[in-house]
LUMSE-140553 format. One record per residue: residue in one letter; x, y, z of N, C-alpha, C, O in turn. Coordinates in pm, 1 decimal, m for minus. Example, Ala and Ser with C-alpha at 12.3 -4.5 7.8 and 13.67 -1.06 7.14 Angstrom:
// LUMSE-140553
a | 1319.0 | m569.0 | 780.0 | 1230.0 | m450.0 | 780.0 | 1320.0 | m330.0 | 780.0 | 1423.6 | m331.9 | 846.5
s | 1285.0 | m225.0 | 708.0 | 1367.0 | m106.0 | 714.0 | 1290.0 | 3.0 | 787.0 | 1340.9 | 113.8 | 803.9
//
This chain:
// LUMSE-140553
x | 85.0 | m117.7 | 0.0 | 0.0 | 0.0 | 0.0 | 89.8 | 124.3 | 0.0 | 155.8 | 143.1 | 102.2
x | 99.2 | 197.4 | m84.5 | 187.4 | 322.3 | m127.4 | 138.3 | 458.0 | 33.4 | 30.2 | 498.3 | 76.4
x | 191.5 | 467.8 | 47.9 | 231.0 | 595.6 | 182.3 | 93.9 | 676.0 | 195.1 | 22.0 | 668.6 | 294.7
x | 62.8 | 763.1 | 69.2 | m31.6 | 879.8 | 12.9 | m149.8 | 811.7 | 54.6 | m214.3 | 860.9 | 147.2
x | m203.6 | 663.7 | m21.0 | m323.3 | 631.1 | 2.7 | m331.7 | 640.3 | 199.7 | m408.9 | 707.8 | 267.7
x | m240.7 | 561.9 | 237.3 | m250.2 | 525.0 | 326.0 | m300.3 | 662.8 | 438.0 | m369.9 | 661.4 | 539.5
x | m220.8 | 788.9 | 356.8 | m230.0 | 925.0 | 432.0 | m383.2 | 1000.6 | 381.3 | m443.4 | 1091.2 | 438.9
x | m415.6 | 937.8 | 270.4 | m576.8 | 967.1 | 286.9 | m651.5 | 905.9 | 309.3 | m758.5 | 943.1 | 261.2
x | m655.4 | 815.4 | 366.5 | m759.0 | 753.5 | 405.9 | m756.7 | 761.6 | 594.2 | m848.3 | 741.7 | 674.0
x | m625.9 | 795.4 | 614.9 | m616.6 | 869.3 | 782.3 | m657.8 | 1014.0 | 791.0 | m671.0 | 1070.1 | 899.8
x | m681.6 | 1084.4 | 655.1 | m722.8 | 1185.9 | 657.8 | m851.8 | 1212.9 | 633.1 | m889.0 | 1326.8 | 661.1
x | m933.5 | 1134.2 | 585.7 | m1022.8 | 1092.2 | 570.9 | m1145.6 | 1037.7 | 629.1 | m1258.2 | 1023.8 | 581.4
x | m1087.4 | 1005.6 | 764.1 | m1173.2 | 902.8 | 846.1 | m1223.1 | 1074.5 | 910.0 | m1156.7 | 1178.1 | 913.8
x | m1394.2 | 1041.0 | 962.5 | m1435.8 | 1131.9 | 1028.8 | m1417.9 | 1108.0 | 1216.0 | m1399.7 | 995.5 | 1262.6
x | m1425.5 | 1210.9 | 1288.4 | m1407.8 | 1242.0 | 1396.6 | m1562.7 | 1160.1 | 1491.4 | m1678.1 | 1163.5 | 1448.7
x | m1533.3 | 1116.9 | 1577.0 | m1620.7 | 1053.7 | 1670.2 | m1624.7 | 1154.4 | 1821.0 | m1538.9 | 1171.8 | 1907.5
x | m1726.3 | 1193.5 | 1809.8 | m1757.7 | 1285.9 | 1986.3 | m1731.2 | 1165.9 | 2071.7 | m1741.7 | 1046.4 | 2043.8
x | m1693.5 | 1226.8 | 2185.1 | m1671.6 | 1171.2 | 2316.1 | m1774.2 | 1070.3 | 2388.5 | m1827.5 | 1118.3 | 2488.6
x | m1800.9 | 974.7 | 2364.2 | m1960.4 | 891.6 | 2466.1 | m1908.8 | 974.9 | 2651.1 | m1803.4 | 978.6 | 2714.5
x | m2004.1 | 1010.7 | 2667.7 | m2080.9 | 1082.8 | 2819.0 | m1973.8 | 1019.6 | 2933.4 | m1929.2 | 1080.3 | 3030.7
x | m1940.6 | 857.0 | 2887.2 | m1860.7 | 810.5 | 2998.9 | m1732.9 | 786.3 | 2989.4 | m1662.4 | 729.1 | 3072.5
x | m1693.2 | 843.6 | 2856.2 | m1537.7 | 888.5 | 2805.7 | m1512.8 | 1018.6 | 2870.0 | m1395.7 | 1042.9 | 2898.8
x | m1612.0 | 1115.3 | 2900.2 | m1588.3 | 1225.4 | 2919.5 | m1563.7 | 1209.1 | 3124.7 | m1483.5 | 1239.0 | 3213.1
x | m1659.4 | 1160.6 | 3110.0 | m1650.2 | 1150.6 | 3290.3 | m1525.8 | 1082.2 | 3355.9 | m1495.4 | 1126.6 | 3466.6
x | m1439.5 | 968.5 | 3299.0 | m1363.0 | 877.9 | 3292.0 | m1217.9 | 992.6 | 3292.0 | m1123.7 | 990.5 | 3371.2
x | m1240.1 | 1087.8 | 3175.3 | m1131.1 | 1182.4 | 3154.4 | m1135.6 | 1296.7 | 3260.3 | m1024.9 | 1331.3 | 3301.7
x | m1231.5 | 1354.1 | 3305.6 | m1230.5 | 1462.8 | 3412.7 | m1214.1 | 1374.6 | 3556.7 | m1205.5 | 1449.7 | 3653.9
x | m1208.1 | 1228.5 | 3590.3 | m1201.1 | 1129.5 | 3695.2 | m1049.1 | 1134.8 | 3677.2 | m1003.7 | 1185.6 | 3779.8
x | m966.0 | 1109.4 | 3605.1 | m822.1 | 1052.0 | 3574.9 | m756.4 | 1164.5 | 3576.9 | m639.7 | 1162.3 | 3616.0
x | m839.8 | 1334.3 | 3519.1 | m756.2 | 1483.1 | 3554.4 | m736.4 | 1471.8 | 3704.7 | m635.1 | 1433.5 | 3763.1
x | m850.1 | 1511.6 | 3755.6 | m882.4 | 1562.8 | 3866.6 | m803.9 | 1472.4 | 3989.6 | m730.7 | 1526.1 | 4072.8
x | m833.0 | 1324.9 | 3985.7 | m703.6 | 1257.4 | 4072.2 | m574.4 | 1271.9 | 4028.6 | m480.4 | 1256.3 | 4106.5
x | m563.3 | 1291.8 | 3946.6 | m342.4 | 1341.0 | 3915.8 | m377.0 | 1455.1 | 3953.0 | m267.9 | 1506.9 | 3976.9
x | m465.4 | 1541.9 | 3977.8 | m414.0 | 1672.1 | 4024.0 | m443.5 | 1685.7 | 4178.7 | m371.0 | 1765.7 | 4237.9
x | m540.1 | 1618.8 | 4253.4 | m528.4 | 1620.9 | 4383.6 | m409.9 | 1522.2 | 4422.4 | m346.5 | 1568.8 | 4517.1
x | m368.4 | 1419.1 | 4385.0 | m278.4 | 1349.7 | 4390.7 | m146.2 | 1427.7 | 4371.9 | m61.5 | 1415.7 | 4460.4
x | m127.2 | 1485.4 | 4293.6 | 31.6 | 1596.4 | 4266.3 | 66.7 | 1726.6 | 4365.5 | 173.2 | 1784.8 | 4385.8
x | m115.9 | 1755.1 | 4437.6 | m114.5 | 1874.5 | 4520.1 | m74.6 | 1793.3 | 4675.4 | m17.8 | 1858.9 | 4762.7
x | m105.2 | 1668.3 | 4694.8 | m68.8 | 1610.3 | 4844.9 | 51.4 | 1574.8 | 4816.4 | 109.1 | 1540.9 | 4919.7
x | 152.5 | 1561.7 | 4674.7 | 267.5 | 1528.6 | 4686.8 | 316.7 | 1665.4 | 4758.1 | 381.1 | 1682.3 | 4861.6
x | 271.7 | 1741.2 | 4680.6 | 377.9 | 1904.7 | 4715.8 | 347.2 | 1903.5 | 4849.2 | 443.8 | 1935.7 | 4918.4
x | 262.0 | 1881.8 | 4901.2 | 225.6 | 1946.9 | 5059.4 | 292.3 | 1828.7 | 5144.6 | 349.0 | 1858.5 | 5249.8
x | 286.8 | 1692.0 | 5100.9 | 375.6 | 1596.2 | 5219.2 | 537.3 | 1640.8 | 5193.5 | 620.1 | 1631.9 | 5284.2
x | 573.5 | 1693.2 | 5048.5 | 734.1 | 1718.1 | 5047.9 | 733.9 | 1851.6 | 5128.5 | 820.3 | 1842.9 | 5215.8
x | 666.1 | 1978.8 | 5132.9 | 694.6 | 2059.0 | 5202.5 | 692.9 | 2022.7 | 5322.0 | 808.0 | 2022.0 | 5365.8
x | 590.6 | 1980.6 | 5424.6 | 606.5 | 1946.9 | 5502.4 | 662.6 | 1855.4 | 5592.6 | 647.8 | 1860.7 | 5714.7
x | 745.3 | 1748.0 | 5513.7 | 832.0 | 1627.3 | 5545.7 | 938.6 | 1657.4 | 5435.8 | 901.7 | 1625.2 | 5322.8
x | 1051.6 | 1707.4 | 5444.1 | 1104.2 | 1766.2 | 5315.9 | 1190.5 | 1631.2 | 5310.7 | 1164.9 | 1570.5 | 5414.7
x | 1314.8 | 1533.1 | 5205.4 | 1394.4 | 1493.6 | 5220.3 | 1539.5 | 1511.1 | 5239.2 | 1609.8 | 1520.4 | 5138.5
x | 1587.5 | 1516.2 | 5345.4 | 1706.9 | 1569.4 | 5409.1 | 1841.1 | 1433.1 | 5387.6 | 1846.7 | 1336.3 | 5463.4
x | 1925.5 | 1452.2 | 5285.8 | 2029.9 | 1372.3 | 5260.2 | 2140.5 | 1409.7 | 5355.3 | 2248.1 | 1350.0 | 5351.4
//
């Protein structure tokens, strides 16, 4: 299969919206890495590591 076809037909394909529980799944997986990254900063400030 030559490169070009292959690059239109990836260009080609149409876009699919989000299903309701892709979306919830993605603001679930933000939102814990970011409360999760904010108790890192606050246990390193407050327990700092001292070599």
């Amino acid at each position: 299969m030559p490169t070009s076809n292959l690059r239109d037909k990836i260009n080609a394909k149409e876009v699919e919206p989000l299903l309701p529980i892709e979306k919830k799944l993605i603001g679930f997986s933000l939102g814990l890495g970011i409360v999760l990254l904010v108790i890192l900063i606050a246990v390193n400030h407050f327990v700092p590591i001292k070599l």
